[in-house]
C-alpha positions as CSV (number, residue, x, y, z in Angstrom):
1,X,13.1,-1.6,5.3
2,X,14.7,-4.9,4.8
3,X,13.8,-6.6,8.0
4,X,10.2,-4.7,7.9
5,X,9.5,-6.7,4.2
6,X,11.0,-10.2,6.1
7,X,8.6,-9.2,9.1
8,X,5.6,-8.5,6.5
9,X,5.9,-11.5,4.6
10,X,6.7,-14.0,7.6
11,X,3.8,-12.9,9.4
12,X,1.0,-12.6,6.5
13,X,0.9,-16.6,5.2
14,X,0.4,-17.2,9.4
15,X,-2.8,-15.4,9.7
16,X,-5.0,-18.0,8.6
17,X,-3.8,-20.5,11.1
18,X,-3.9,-18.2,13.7
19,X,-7.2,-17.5,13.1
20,X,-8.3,-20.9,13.2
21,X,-6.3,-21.8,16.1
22,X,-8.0,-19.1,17.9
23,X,-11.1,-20.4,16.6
24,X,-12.1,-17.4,14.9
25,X,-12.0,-18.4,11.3
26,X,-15.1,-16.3,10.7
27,X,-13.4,-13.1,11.8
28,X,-10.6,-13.5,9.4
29,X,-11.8,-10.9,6.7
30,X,-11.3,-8.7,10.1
31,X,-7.9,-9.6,10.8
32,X,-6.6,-9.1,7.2
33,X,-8.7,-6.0,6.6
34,X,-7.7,-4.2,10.7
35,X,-4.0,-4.1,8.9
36,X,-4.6,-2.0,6.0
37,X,-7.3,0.2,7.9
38,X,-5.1,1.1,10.3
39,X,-2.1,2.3,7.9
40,X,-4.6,4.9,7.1
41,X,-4.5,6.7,10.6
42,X,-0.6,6.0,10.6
43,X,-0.1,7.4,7.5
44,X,-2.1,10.6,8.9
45,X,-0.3,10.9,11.7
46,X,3.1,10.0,11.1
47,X,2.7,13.1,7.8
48,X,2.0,16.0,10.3
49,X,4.4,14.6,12.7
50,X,7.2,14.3,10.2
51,X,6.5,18.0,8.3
52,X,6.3,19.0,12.5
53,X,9.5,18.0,14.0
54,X,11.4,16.0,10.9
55,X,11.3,12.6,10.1
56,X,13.4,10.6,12.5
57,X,10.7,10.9,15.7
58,X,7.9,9.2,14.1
59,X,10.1,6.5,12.3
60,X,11.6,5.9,15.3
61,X,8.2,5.3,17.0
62,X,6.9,3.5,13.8
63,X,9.6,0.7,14.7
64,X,9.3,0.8,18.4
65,X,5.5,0.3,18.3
66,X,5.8,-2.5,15.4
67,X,8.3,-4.8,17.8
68,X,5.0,-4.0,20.5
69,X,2.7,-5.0,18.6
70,X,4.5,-8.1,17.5
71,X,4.8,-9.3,20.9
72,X,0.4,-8.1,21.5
73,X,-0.1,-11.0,18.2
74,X,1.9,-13.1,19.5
75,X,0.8,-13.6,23.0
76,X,-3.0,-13.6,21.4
77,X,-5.6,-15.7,24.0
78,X,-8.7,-14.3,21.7
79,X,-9.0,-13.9,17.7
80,X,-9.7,-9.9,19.6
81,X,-6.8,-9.9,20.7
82,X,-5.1,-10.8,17.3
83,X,-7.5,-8.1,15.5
84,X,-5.9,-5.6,18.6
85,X,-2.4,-6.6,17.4
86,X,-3.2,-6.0,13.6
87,X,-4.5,-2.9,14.1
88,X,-2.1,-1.2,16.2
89,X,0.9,-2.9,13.4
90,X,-0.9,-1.2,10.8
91,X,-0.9,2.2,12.9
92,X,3.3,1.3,13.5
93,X,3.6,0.7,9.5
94,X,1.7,3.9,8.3
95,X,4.5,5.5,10.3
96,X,7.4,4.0,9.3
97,X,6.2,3.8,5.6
98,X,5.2,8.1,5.6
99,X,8.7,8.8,7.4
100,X,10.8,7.0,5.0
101,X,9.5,8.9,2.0
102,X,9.2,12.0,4.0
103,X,13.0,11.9,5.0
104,X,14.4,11.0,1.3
105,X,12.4,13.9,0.6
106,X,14.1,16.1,3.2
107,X,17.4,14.7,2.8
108,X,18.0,13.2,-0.5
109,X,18.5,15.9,-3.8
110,X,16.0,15.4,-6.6
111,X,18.4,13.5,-9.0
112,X,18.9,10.7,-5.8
113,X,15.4,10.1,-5.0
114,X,14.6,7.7,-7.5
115,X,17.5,5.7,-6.7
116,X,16.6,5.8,-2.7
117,X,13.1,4.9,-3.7
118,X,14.5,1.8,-6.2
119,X,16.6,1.0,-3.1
120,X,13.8,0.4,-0.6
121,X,12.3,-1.7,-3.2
122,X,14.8,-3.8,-3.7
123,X,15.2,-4.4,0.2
124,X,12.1,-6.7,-0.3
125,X,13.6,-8.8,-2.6
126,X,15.4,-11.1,-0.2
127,X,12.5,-11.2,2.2
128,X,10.2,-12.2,-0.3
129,X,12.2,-15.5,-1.2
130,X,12.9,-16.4,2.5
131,X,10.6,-15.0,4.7
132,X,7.3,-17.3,4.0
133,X,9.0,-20.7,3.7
134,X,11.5,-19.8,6.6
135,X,7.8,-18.6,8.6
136,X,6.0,-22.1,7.6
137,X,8.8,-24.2,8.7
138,X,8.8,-22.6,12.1
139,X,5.0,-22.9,12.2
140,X,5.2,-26.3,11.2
141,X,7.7,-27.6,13.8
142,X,6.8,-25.3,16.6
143,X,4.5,-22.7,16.6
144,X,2.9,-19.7,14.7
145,X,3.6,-17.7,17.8
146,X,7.2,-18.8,17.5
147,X,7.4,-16.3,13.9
148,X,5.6,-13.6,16.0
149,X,8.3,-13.6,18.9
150,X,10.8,-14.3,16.3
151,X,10.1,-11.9,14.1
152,X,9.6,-9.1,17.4
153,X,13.7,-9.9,18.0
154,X,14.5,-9.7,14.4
155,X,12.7,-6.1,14.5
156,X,14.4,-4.8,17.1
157,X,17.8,-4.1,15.4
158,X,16.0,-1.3,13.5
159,X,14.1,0.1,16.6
160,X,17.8,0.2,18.2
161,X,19.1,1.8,14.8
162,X,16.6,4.4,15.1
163,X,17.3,4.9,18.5
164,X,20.9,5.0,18.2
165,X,22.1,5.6,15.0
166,X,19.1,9.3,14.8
167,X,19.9,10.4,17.6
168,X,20.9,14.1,17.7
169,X,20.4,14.4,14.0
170,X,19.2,17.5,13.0
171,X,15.1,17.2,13.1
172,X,14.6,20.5,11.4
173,X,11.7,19.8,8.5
174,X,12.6,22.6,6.5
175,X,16.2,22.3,6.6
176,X,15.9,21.4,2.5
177,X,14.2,24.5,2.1
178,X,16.3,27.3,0.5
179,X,15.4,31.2,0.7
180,X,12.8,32.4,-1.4
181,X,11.0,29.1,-2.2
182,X,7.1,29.3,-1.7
183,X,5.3,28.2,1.7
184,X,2.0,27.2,0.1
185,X,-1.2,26.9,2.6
186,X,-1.8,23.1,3.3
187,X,-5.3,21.9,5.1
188,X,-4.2,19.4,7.7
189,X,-6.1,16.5,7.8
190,X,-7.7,16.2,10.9
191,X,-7.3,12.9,13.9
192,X,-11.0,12.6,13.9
193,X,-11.7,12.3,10.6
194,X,-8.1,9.8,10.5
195,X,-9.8,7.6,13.2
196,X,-13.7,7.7,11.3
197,X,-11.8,6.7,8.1
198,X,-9.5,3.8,9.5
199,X,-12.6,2.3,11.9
200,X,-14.8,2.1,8.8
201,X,-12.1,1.3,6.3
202,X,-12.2,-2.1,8.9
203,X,-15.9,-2.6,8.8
204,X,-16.3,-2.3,4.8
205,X,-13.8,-5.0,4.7
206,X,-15.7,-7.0,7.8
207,X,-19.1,-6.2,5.7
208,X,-18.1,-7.4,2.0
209,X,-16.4,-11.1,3.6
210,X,-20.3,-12.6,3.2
211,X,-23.2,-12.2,1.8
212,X,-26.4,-11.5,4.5
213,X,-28.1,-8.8,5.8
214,X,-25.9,-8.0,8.6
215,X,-22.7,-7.6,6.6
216,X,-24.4,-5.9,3.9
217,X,-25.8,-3.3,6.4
218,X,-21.9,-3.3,7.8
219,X,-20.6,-2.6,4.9
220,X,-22.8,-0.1,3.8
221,X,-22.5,2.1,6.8
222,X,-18.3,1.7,6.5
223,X,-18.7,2.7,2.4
224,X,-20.9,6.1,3.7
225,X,-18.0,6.8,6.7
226,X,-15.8,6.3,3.9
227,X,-17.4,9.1,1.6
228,X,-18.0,11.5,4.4
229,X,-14.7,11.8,5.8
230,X,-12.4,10.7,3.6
231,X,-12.0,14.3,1.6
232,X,-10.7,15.8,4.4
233,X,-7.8,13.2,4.7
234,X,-6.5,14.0,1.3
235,X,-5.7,17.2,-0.8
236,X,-8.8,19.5,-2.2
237,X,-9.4,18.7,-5.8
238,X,-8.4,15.0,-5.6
239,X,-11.6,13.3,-6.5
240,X,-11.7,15.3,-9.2
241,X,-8.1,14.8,-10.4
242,X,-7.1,18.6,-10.0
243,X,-3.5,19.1,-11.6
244,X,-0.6,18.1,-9.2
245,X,-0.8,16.7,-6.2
246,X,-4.3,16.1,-6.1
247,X,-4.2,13.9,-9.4
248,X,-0.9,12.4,-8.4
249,X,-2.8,11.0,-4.9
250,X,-5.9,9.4,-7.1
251,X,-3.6,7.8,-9.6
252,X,-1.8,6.2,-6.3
253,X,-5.2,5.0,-4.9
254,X,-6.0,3.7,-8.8
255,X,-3.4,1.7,-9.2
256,X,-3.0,0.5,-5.5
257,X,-6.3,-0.7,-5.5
258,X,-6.3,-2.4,-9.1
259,X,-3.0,-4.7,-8.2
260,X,-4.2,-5.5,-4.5
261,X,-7.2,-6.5,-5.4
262,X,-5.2,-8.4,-8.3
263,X,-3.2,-10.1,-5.8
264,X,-6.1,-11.3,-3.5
265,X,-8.3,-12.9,-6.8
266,X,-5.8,-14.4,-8.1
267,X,-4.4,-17.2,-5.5
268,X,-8.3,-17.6,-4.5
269,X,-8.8,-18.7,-8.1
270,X,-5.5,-21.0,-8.0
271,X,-6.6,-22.9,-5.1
272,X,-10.4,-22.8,-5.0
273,X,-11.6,-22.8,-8.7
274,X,-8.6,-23.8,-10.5
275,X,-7.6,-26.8,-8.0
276,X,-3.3,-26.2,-8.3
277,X,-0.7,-26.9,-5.5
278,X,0.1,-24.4,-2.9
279,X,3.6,-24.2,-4.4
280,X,2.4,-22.3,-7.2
281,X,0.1,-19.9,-5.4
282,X,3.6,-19.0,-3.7
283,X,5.9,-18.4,-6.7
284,X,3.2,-15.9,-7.6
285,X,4.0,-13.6,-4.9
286,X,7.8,-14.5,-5.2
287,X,7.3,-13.7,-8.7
288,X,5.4,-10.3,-7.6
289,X,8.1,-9.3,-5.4
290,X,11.0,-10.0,-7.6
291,X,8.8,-8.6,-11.2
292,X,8.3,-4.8,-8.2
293,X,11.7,-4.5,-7.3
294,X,12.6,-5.2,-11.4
295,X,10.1,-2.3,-12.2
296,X,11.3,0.0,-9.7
297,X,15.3,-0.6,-10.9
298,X,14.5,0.5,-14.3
299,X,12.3,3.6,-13.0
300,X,15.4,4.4,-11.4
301,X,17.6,4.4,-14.9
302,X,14.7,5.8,-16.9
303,X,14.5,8.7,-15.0
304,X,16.5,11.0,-17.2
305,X,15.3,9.6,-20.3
306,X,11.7,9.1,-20.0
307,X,9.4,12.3,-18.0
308,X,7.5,10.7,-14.6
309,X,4.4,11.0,-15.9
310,X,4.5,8.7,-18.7
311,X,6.3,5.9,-17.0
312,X,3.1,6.2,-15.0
313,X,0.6,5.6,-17.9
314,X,3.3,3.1,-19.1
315,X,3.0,1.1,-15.9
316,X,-1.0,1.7,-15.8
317,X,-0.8,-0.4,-19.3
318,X,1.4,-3.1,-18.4
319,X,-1.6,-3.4,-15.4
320,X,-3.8,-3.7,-18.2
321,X,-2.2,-6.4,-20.0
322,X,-1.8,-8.2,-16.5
323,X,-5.5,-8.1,-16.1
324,X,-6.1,-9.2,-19.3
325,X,-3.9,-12.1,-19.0
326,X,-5.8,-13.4,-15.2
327,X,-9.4,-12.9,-16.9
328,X,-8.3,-15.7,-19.7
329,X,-6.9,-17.8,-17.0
330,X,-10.3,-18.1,-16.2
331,X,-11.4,-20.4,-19.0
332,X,-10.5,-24.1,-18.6
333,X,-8.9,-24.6,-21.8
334,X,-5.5,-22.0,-20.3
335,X,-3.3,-23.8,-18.2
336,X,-4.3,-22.2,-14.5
337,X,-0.5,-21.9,-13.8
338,X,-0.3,-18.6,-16.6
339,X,-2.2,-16.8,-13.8
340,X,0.8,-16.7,-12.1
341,X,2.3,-14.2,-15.0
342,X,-0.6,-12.0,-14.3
343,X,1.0,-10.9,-11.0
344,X,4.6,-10.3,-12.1
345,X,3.4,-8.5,-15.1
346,X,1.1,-6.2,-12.6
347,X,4.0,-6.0,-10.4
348,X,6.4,-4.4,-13.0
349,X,4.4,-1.8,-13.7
350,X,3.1,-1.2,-10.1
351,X,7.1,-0.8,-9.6
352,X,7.4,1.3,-12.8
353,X,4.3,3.4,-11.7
354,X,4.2,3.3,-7.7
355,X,7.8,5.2,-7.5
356,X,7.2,7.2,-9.9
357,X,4.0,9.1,-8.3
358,X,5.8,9.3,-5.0
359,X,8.1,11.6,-6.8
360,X,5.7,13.3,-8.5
361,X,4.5,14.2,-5.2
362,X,7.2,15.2,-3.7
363,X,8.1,17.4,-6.5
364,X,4.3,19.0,-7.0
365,X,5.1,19.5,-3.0
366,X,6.7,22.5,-1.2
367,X,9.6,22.0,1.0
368,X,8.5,21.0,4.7
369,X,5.6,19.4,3.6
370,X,7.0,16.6,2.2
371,X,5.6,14.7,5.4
372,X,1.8,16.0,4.4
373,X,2.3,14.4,0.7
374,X,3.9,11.2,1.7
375,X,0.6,10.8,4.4
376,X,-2.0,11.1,1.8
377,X,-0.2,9.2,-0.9
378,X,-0.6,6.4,2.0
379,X,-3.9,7.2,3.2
380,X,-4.8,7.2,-0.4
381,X,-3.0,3.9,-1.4
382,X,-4.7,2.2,1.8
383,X,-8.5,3.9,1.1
384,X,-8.2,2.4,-3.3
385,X,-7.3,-1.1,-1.5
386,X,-10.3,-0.7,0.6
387,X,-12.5,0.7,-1.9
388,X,-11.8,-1.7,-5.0
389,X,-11.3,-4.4,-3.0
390,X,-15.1,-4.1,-1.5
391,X,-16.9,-3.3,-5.0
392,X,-14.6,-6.7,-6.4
393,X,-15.8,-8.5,-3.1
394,X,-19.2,-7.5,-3.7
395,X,-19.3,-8.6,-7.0
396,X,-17.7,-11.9,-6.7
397,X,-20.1,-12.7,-3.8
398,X,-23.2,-11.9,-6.0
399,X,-22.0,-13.7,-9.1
400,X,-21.2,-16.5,-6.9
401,X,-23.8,-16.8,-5.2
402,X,-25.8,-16.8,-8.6
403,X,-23.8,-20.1,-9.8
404,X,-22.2,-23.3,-8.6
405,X,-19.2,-22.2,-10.7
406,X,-16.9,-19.9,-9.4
407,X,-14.8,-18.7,-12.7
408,X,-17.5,-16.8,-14.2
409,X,-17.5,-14.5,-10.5
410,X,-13.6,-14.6,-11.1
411,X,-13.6,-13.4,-14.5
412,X,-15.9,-10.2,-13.6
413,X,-13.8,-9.6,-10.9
414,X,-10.8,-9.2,-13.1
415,X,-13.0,-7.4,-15.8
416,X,-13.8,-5.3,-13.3
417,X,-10.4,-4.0,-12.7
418,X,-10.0,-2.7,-15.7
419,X,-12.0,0.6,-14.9
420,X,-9.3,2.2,-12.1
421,X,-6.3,1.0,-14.4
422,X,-7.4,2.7,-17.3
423,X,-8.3,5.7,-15.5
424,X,-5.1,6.0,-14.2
425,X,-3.4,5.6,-17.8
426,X,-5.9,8.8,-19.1
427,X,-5.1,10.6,-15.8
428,X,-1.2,10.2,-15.7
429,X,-0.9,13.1,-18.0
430,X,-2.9,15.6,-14.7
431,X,0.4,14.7,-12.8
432,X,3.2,16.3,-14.7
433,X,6.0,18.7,-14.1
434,X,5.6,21.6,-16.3
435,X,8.8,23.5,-16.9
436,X,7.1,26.7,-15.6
437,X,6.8,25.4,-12.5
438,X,5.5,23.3,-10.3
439,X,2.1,22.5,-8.3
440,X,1.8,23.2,-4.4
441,X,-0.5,20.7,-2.2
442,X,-3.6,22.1,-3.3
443,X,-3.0,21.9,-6.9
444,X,-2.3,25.8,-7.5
445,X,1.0,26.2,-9.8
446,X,3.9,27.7,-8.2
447,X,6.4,29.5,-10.0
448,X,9.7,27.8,-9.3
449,X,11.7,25.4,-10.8
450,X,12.9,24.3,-7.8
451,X,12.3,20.5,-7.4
452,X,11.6,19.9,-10.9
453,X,12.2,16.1,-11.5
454,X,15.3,15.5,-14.0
């Protein structure tokens, strides 16, 4: 997980330059957006894999296929072929992302998992301070290909490890699962409907980059793909917030999409509307990553003292706050740099909130399916950051394009956010652990306490 955050963050500040030194600027939106699409069929796949032969195969294949797709980016002749590469690394980090939580749901006993899950939070830590300045400098005196290649190498010490180090480990699914515990029906999503979803979870965020008739009509056919199929990726009952797993998987896609869509506003307004250095814009996302990994240690000591379900609301208003804080940024009279607050204040509850409903999920979950909850907590996460991120888009580009001035589209963009945050605070309740029992993926109780979260 450690040298997956440094590989993330080295490679993300580089796409711009790429983009332009392919001289395909105007396909950017495409090359940004092909990531997070992507994760969508990964996470899919690399569930039912993982509740179908254990975790350790598709982790292992997660990190093969990311040092491949490394090397596809890196060698790029055509802004295509960079979209290619994208793509297929978002497909390699739904994987490896699903398989982690799936196997610390396997392996790990309840009263551990929060720790584990503080623990791969923290890996990002480090990464976040030195992996973009380490990234530019290379760009700068060499090449952007040179972090690619680089960053390919780096990778391969955890493909080897999860070559090496899981082989002939036990890849039984079920081994958690003790006699007499409940084997509860769950739909599995289907690859179709995975591939429908991730394709126009691409062209919604190719469709909202500019405002003309084609993109419109791209982005309108993407949001009606989107509608169609993506039910069927995710548990029955979850649009409507059914008790258990299904609200547990809305308040992930909520949240998700509030603070990503948070973190793309809110650097565009540093350096477009608000004129401040590029230093700044980059202690905001050191700040972020540092403020997550804060959140997430104190989930972890909380865990026994305050139930899962409220640090979720509790995080959901600390979101709040964070929005509040970027809309006033907006006037002139606020020094711009206060924006800057706005992310590490949504990042501490994002890492108060975003472990806590991966636990809620695995404990609303029977054992050896822990791979089918982990996939639609990602698939979930990945359709809120397409989904908010394209009605904020849409938004800002109207406003915008309505007015020379750019901070009154900023400041409904951040008003805007407002609406999945505060659903998530009324919702968090819908995700609890009673002490009868607990609920099984399709939101039905089930009477054990079995997996009850301490």
């Amino acid at each position: 997980m450690f040298l997956t955050g440094f590989a993330a963050l080295a490679v993300m500040p580089l796409l711009p330059v790429a983009a332009r030194d392919l001289d395909g600027v105007g396909l950017y939106p495409l090359v940004a957006g092909a990531f997070v699409a992507a994760s969508l069929l990964g996470g899919v796949l690399g569930g039912t894999w993982a509740d179908r032969a254990g975790a350790r195969r598709p982790l292992t294949a997660g990190v093969i296929l990311t040092v491949a797709t490394l090397l596809v980016s890196a060698t790029s002749t055509t802004i295509w072929q960079l979209v290619l590469g994208r793509f297929t690394d978002g497909i390699a980090a739904g994987l490896v992302a699903v398989s982690v939580n799936a196997a610390i749901g396997q392996s790990y006993p309840d009263h551990l998992r929060a720790r584990a899950l503080s623990l791969m939070s923290a890996c990002w830590i480090v990464p976040s301070l030195a992996g973009p300045p380490l990234a530019g400098f290379v760009a700068a005196s060499w090449s952007w290909r040179a972090v690619f290649f680089g960053v390919a190498g780096l990778t391969l010490i955890p493909a080897a490890a999860a070559v090496l180090l899981l082989r002939g480990r036990s890849a039984q699914p079920g081994a958690s699962q003790k006699p007499g515990s409940p084997e509860a029906p769950v739909r599995r999503p289907a690859l179709p409907a995975a591939v429908a979803v991730s394709v126009a979870a691409a062209l919604t965020q190719y469709g909202v980059s500019t405002w003309n008739v084609w993109h419109a009509l791209c982005a309108s056919v993407g949001v009606v793909v989107l509608v169609a199929f993506a039910p069927r990726l995710l548990p029955p009952h979850t649009w409507r917030a059914g008790g258990g797993l299904p609200a547990t998987v809305l308040l992930r896609a909520l949240t998700s999409g509030a603070f990503f869509t948070l973190e793309a506003f809110v650097p565009l307004m540093l350096s477009t509307a608000r004129h401040v250095p590029g230093v700044v814009t980059g202690f905001a996302f050191t700040g972020a990553a540092l403020a997550w990994a804060a959140g997430s240690w104190m989930q972890g000591r909380l865990q026994n003292r305050v139930s899962r379900h409220r640090l979720v609301a509790i995080g959901a208003g600390i979101m709040a706050v964070a929005v509040a804080v970027a809309a006033l940024c907006t006037m002139p009279a606020v020094p711009p740099a206060a924006a800057v607050s706005s992310m590490a204040l949504a990042a501490v509850g994002m890492g108060l909130a975003t472990p806590s409903l991966t636990l809620l999920s695995l404990a609303h979950t029977p054992a050896g399916r822990q791979g089918y909850a982990s996939g639609a907590m990602q698939t979930s996460q990945n359709l809120g950051q397409t989904l908010v991120l394209a009605v904020t888009s849409a938004l800002f580009t109207a406003v915008s394009a309505a007015s020379t001035n750019r901070l009154p589209a900023f400041a409904g963009a951040f008003a805007l956010l407002i609406l999945p945050i505060a659903g998530a605070a009324c919702l968090a309740g819908r995700t609890r652990v009673t002490d009868a029992g607990r609920h099984d993926a399709s939101g039905r109780s089930v009477a054990t306490a079995e997996g009850r979260l301490r």
